[in-house]
C-alpha positions in Angstrom: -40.7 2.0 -13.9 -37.5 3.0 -12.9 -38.1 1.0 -9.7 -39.1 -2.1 -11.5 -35.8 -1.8 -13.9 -33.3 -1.5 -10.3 -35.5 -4.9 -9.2 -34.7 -6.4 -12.7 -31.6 -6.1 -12.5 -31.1 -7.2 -8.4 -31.7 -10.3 -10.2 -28.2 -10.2 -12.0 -26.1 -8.7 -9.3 -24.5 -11.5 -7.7 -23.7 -13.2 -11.4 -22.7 -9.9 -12.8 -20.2 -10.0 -10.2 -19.1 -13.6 -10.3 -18.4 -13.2 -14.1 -16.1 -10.4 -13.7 -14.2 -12.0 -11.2 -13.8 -14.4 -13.7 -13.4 -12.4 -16.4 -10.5 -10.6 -14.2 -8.7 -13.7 -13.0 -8.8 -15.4 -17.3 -7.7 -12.5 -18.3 -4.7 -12.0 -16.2 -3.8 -15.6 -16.4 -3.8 -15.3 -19.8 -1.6 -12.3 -20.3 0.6 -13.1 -17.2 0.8 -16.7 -19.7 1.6 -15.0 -22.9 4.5 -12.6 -21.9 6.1 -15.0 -19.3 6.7 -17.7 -22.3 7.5 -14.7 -25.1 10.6 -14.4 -21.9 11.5 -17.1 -21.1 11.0 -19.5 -23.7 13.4 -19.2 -26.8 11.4 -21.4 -29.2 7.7 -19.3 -28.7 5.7 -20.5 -31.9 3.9 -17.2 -33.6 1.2 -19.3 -33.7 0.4 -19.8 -29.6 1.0 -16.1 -29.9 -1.6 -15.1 -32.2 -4.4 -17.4 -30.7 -3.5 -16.2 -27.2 -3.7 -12.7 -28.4 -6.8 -13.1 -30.0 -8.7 -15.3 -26.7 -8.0 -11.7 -24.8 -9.0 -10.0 -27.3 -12.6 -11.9 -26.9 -12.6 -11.3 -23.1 -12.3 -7.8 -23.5 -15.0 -7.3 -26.2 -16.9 -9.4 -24.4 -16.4 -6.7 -21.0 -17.2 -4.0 -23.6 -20.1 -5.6 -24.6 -21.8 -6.2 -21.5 -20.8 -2.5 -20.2 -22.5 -1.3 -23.5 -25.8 -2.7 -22.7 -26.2 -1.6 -19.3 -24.6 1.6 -20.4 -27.6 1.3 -23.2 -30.3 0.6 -21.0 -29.7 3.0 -18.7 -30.0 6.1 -21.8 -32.4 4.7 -22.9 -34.9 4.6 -20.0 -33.8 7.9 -19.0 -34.7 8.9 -22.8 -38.1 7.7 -22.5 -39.0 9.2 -18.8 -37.7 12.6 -20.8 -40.6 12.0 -23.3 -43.3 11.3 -20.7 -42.6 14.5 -19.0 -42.7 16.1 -22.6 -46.4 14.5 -23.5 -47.4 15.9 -19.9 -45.8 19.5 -20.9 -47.9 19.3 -24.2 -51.3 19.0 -22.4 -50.3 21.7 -19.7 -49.4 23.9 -22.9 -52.9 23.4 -24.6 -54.6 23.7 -21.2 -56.4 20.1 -21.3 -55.6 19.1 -17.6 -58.1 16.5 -15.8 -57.5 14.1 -13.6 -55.3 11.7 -15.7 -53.2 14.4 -16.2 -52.6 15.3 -12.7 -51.2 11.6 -12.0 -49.1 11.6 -15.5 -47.7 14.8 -13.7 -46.7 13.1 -10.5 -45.7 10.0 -12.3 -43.9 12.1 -14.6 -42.0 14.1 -11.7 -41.8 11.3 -9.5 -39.5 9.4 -13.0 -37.8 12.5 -13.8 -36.3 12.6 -10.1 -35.1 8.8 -10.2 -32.7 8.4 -12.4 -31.9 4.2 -13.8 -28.4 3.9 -13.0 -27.0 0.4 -12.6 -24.5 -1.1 -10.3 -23.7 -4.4 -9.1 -24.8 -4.7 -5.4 -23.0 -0.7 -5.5 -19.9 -2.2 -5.4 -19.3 -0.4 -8.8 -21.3 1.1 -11.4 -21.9 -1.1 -14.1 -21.0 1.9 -16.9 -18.2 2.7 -19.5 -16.2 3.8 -15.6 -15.9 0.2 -15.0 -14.6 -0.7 -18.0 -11.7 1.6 -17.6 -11.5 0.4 -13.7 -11.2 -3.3 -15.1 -8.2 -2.3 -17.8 -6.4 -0.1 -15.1 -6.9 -3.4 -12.2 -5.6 -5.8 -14.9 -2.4 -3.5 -15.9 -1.5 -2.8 -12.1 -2.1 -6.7 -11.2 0.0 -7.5 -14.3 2.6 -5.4 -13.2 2.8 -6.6 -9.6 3.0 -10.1 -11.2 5.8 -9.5 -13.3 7.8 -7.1 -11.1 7.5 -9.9 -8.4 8.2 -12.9 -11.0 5.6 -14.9 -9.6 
C-alpha cells in the first residue's frame, strides 16, 4: 500500500517541481515589483498596492494548500496502517490465529516498518519543512535583490 502511494505520487514529481519553481520565481517578481515601485515611484496608487498584495497572498495559500495535502495524506495513511496492525493485535489477543492471520501479520509488520513520506524526486520533502524552506528562499533571494538593486 505504502508502495503503491510512493508510485502514485512518482507520477507528480517532475510537475510538483516545475510549479514551485514557478511558484518561486512569481512570487519574487511580484514582491521584488511591489516594493521597488512603493521606492522609487512617488505617485504609487493604493490601489496597485492592495491587488499586488493580495496576488501573493494567493501564491502563498496556494503553497500552503498543496503542502497541507501531502502533509494530509501522508497522516492519514500512516493512521490507517496503525489500525491494521491494531485489528491484527485484536485477533492475537482473543487467540483466533489461522492462516489469514499470519499474512495480516506480515502485511501488518511489513506497513508498520514503511512509513508514506513524500518528496519530490528527494530533492525536498514535500511537508510543512518545505513550506518554511520556500518563505526563508524567497526572503534571502529578496534580500540579495534589493541589497544589489537589480
Amino acid at each position: 500500500m505504502v508502495q503503491l502511494a510512493i508510485d502514485v505520487s512518482k507520477v507528480f514529481d517532475v510537475i510538483t517541481i516545475a510549479s514551485m519553481v514557478l511558484w518561486f520565481g512569481y512570487v519574487i517578481d511580484m514582491i521584488y515589483i511591489s516594493i521597488r515601485s512603493m521606492l522609487e515611484l512617488k505617485s504609487f496608487r493604493l490601489i496597485v498596492l492592495c491587488s499586488q498584495m493580495l496576488n501573493i497572498s494567493f501564491f502563498f495559500v496556494w503553497l500552503l494548500i498543496v503542502v497541507r495535502m501531502y502533509t494530509r495524506t501522508e497522516k492519514e495513511a500512516n493512521l490507517a496502517i496503525r489500525n491494521v496492525h491494531q485489528i491484527w493485535n485484536k485477533y492475537y489477543s482473543n487467540g483466533d490465529i489461522d492462516e489469514k492471520m499470519r499474512n495480516l501479520q506480515l502485511i501488518s509488520l511489513r506497513m508498520l516498518n514503511t512509513k508514506l513520506h513524500f518528496t519530490a524526486r528527494n530533492f525536498f520533502a514535500l511537508d510543512h519543512t518545505f513550506f518554511h524552506m520556500m518563505i526563508g528562499a524567497v526572503t534571502t533571494y529578496l534580500v540579495i535583490l534589493i541589497q544589489f538593486r537589480v
